[in-house]
N, C-alpha and C positions, 0 to 999 in steps of 0.2 A: 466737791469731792474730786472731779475731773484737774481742778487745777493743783489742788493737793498731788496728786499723782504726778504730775507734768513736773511741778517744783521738784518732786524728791527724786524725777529721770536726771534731770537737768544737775542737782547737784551732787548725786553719785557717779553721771558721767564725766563732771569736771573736774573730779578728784583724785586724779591719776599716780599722786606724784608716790613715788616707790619706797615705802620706811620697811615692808615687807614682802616679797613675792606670796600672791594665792596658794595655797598648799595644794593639798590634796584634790585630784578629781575623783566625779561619780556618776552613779545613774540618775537621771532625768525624772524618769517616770517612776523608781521605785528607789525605795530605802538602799541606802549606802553604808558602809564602816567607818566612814572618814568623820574626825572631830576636829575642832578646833581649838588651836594651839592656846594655854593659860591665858590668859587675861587678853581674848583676844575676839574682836566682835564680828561679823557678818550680815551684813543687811544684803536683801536681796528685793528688786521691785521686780513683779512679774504678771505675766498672764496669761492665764489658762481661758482656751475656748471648745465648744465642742456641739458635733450636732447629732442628731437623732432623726430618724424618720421611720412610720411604721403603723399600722392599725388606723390610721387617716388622719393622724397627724403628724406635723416639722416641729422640731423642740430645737431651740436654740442657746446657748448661754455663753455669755463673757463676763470671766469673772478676774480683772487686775487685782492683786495683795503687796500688799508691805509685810516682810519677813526680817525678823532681828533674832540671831542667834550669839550666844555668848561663851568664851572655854572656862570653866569655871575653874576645871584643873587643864592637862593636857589632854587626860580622858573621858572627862565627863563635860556635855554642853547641856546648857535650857534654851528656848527660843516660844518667839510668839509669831503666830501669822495670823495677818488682819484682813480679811476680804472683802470685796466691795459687789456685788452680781447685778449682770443684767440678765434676766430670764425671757424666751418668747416660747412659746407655746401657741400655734397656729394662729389665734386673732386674740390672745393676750397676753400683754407682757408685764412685766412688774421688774421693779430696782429699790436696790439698798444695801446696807450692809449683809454680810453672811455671815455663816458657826466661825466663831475665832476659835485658832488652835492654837493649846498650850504642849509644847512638849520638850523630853528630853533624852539626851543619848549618853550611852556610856561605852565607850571602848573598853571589852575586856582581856582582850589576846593581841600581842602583837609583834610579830617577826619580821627584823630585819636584815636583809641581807645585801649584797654589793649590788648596787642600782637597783633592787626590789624592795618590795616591804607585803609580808602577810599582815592582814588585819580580822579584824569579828567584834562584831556589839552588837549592844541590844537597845532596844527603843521604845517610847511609853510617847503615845500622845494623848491629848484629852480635848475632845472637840466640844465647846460649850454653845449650849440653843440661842446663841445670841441675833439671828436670822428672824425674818418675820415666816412667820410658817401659817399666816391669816392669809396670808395675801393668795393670787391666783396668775401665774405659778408659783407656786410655793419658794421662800428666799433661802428657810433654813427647813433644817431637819425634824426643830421641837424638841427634839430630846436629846441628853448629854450621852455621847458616844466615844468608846476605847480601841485607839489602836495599837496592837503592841507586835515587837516578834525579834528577831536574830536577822543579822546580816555579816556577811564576810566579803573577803575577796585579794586581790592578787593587785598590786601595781609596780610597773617597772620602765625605765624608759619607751621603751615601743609597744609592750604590752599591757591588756588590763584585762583581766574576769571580776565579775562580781555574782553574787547568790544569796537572796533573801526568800524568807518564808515571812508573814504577818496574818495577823486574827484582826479581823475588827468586831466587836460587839457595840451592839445598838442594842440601846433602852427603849420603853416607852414614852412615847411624847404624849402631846397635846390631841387629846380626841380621842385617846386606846389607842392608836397608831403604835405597830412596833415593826420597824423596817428590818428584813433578815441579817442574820450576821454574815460576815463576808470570809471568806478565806483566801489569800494572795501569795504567790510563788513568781520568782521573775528568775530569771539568769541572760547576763549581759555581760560581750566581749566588742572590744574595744581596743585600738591600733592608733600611735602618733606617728602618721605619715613619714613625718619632715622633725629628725632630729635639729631641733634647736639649742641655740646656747639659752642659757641659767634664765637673763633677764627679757631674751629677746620674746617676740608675741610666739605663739603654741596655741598648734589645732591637735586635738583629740575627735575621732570618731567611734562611735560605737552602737551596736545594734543590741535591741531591748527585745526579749521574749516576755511578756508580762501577761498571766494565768489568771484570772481571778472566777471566782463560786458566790451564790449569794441564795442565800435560804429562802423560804417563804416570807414575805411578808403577813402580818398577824393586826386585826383589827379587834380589840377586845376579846382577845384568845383566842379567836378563827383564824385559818389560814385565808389567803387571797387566793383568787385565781389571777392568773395572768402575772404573778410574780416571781424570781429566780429563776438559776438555772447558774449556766456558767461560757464564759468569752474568754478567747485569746487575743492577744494583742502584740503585731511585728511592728518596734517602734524604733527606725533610726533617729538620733541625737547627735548632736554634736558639743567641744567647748571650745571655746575662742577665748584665750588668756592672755595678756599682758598685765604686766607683772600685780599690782593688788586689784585688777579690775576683770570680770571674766562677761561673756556673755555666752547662755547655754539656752538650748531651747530641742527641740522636735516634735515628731508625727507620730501620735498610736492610730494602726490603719488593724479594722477586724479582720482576724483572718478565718476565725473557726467560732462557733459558738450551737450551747444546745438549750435553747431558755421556754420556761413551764408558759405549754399557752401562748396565746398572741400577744407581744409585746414591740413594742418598739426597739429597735435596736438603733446601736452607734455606728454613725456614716467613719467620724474620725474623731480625734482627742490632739490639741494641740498646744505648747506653750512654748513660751520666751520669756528668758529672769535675764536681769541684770542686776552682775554680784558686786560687790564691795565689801573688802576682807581689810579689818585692819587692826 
């Protein structure tokens, strides 16, 4: 698997040569408006890492994916992400594949105007149990989970806003397990420094305010103790672009949170994608 990963760095990073500049940018951490262009595809290899500590244990995970997204028209995309997890939980860890996600986007508003553009869509993912949820710590979820919601926003040469609201519901898994639904709110602005020309390489930065809620957990219709509540999340981002090839990553750091009970909380959330649009 490691080497699978490394092949698909290696030949997304050598395939620079320019049939079409990267389009659109967006948020890091939360859903965006932006689709892609008719018959036009995106892969993305990336990886997210994150740690935990709290109630007398360190939780740790790395989890690399392969992501391929498609424009089916110029406003509507489908895409798959494939993830690989390494889990540690104080003196256990476990690895394998994780919940592959099916989803898709569809732009439904969109105004242009001289070096601007307003946009707005909406989004359906479908997270499948394809995780081993036997194992200790747990790889997947167990059960098929929906996430859906609206996103808009604002981009222009120097400027960018963006604003998303999303639901997620969770099913019952394996065991009565039924993890709470979650609710997510983000709003992120964002500045390109250094006006470039059309082809030349382009930095965007931008800072993520990312909100999320999460209900009780539920074990054969009980609630849990020790579970939900709700976290805020200050996450600067950046993109790094020349011309079909971009590299985007950053830091979600906790700033506020009110969660049921003793729980463990998140030290930090971090990732790195390398895109390829063509």
């Amino acid at each position: 698997m490691r080497k699978f990963f490394l092949s698909a760095a290696i030949g997304l990073a050598a395939t620079v040569a320019a049939n079409k500049p990267l389009q659109a940018h967006g948020p890091v951490f939360s859903p965006g408006p932006e689709t892609i262009f008719k018959g036009g595809t995106q892969l993305t290899l990336g990886f997210d890492t994150e740690g935990a500590t709290g109630v007398g244990e360190v939780a740790r995970e790395y989890k690399p994916f392969l992501e391929a997204e498609y424009g089916v028209t110029a406003d509507w995309q489908v895409g798959i992400k494939i993830p690989y997890a390494w889990k540690e939980e104080t003196d256990r860890t476990a690895n394998g594949l994780g919940d592959i996600v099916l989803d898709t986007k569809y732009q439904f508003w969109k105004r242009d105007l001289p070096g601007a553009q307003y946009k707005a869509a909406a989004f359906l993912q479908l997270e499948l149990p394809t995780g081993d949820d036997d194992s200790t710590p747990r790889l997947g979820s167990g059960s098929t989970d929906v996430f859906t919601g609206i996103a808009t926003g604002y981009e222009s040469r120097r400027w960018y806003w963006f604003a998303s609201g999303a639901y997620r519901v969770n099913t019952k898994g394996a065991g009565g397990l039924e993890k709470g639904d979650k609710q997510f709110l983000n709003v992120v602005g964002g500045v390109r420094p250094i006006l470039t020309e059309y082809k030349e390489p382009d930095t965007v930065l931008m800072l993520e305010l990312n909100w999320e809620r999460a209900g009780r957990d539920e074990l054969n219709g009980s609630d849990l103790a020790n579970t939900g509540g709700w976290q805020l999340f200050f996450s600067p981002v950046f993109w790094w672009t020349y011309q079909q090839t971009a590299v985007r990553g950053g830091v979600q750091i906790p700033i506020a949170e009110s969660l049921n009970e003793r729980q463990a909380t998140p030290d930090y959330r971090a990732r790195l994608e390398l895109v390829y649009h063509f």
